[in-house]
Each structure stands twice: as C-alpha cells, then as structure tokens.
ROVO-923711 format. One record per residue: x, y, z of N, C-alpha, C, O, CB in turn. Coordinates in steps of 0.1 Angstrom, whole numbers, plus 5000, padded with zeros to 4 digits. Atoms other than C-alpha are relative to their C-alpha. Glycine has a CB too. Example, Ala and Ser with C-alpha at 12.3 -4.5 7.8 and 13.67 -1.06 7.14 Angstrom:
500949885000512349555078500950125000501950125007499050005012;499149895000513749895071499250115008499750225009500450054986;
//
This chain:
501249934994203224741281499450094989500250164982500450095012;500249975011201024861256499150125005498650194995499549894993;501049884989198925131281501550145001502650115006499549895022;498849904995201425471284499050065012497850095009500750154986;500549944996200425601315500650185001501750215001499949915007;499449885006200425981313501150045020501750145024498350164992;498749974989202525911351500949954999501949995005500049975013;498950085006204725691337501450095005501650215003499849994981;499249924998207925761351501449905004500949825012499450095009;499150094995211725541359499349975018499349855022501650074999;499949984987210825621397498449925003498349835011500250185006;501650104996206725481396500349854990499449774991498150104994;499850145005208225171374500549965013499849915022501049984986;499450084985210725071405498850005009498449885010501450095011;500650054988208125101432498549914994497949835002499750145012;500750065006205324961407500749825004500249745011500050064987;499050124994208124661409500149955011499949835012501250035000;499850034983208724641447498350004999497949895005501050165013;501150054991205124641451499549834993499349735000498550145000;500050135012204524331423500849885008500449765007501150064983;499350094996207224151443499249975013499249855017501550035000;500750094985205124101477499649934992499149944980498850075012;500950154997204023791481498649965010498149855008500949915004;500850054995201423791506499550145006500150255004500349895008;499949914997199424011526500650035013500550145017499050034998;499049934985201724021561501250094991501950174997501149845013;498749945002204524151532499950134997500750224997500849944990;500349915003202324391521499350115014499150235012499149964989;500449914988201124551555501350035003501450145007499349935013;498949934993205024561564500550084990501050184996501149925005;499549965010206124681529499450155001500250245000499949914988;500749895001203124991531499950075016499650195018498549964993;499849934989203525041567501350094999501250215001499949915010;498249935002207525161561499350114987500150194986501949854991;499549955016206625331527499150125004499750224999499649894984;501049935000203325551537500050065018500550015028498849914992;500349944987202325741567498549935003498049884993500150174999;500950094992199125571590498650114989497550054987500150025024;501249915001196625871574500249964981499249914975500250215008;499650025014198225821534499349844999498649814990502050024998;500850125007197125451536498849995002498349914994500449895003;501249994996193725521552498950064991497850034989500250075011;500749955012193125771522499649874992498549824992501050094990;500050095013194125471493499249915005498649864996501349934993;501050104996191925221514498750064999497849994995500349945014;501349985007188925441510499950024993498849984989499350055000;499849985014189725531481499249844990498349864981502050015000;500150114996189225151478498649924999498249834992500550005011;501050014988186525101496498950054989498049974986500350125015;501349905005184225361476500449954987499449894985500150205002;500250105014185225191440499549895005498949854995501549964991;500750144998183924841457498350044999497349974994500549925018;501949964994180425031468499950044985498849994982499550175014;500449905014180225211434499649894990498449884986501450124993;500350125006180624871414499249915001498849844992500749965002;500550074996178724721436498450055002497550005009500749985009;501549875001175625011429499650045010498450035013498549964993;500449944989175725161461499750184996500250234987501249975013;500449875000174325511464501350105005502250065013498750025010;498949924992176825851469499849985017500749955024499850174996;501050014985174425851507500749905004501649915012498349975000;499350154995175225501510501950055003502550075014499749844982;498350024996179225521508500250175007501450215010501249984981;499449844994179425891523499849935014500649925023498950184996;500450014985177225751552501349895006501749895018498149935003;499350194994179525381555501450055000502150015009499949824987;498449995001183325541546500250155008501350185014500750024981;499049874998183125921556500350084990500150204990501349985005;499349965017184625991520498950114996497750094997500149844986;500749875002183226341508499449954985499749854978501150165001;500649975017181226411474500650034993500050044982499150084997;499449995005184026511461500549904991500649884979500450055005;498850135001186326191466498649874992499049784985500949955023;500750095005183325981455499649994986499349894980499149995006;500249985018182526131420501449994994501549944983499450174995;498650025011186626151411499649844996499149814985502150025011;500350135001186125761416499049944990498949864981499749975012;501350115011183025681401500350104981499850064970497350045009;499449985016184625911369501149914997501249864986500650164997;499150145003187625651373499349874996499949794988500849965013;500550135004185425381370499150044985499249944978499049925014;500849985015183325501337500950064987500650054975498750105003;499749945012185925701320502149965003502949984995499350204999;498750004993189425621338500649894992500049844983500049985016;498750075003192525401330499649844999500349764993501150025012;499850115000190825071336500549935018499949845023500949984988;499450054990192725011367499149985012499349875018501150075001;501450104990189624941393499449944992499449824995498750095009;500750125008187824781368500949855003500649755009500050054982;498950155002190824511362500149975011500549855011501650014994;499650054990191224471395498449935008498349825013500950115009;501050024993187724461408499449824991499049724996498950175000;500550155003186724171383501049915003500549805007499649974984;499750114994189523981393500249955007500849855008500549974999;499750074984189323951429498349954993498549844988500350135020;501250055005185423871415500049874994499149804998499650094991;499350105005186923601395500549885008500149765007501150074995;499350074985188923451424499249965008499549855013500750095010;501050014993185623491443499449884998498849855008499350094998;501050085013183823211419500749865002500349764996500250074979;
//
C-alpha cells in the first residue's frame, strides 16, 4: 500500500478486511446491520449520497433540498472530493466504469 493513511491503524486494517471479504450486497446489509447502529448507517449513506450529487454538479440547494444533509456536511464532502484522499473519486469512477 503505497497511500499511509493518517488513520491507519492494526484495528481499521481488520475491519477494512472483513468489509473486503463480503461478497454481495445481502452480506453487506447483514455484515453493517450487526456492526453499526440504524442512525450510524443512515449518516455514511448520505454521506454517500451527497458525493454522487456533487460529482454529478448538483447544487448545495439541490442536495440539502433531496438528502436533508446540512451546509456543513456538504462542504466537508465536496472538500473530500477536490482536496481529500481520493477515496470517492476511486470509487465513484468505478461504479461509472461498471456502468458503461
């Protein structure tokens, strides 16, 4: 791995791992249902949600009005996507990819 992340840690490698090993999405609804609480996955899905709109050149208005997600939670994101880790980017072109 040629990226250090500054969370890098033994404890986010294992569950990095366990999540790597689902295989589908029924393993991953049962695997994040046990692991997270109903409000904790609701966050990371808009979370989600508001990197697809942002990518996708939607307005703050637009994704505040469609998710709920404050002005806060929408600028951390759209600073993840211009200055961040990469990690919505990499993901968003390859479900894009998949798409094609």
């Amino acid at each position: 791995m040629s990226y250090v992340s500054k969370f890098q840690s033994t404890v986010n490698d294992d569950l990095f791992r366990a999540i790597l090993a689902l295989e589908n999405e029924e393993e991953c609804y049962r695997f994040f249902e046990d692991l997270m609480t109903i409000k904790e996955l609701q966050a990371i899905s808009q979370r989600w949600e508001v990197a697809q709109m942002l990518h996708h050149g939607k307005t703050y208005n637009e994704i505040a009005a469609s998710t709920k997600a404050s002005a806060a939670t929408i600028s951390r994101i759209n600073k993840c996507l211009l200055y961040g880790a990469e990690g919505y980017r990499t993901v968003l072109k390859r479900l894009e990819s998949e798409e094609k």
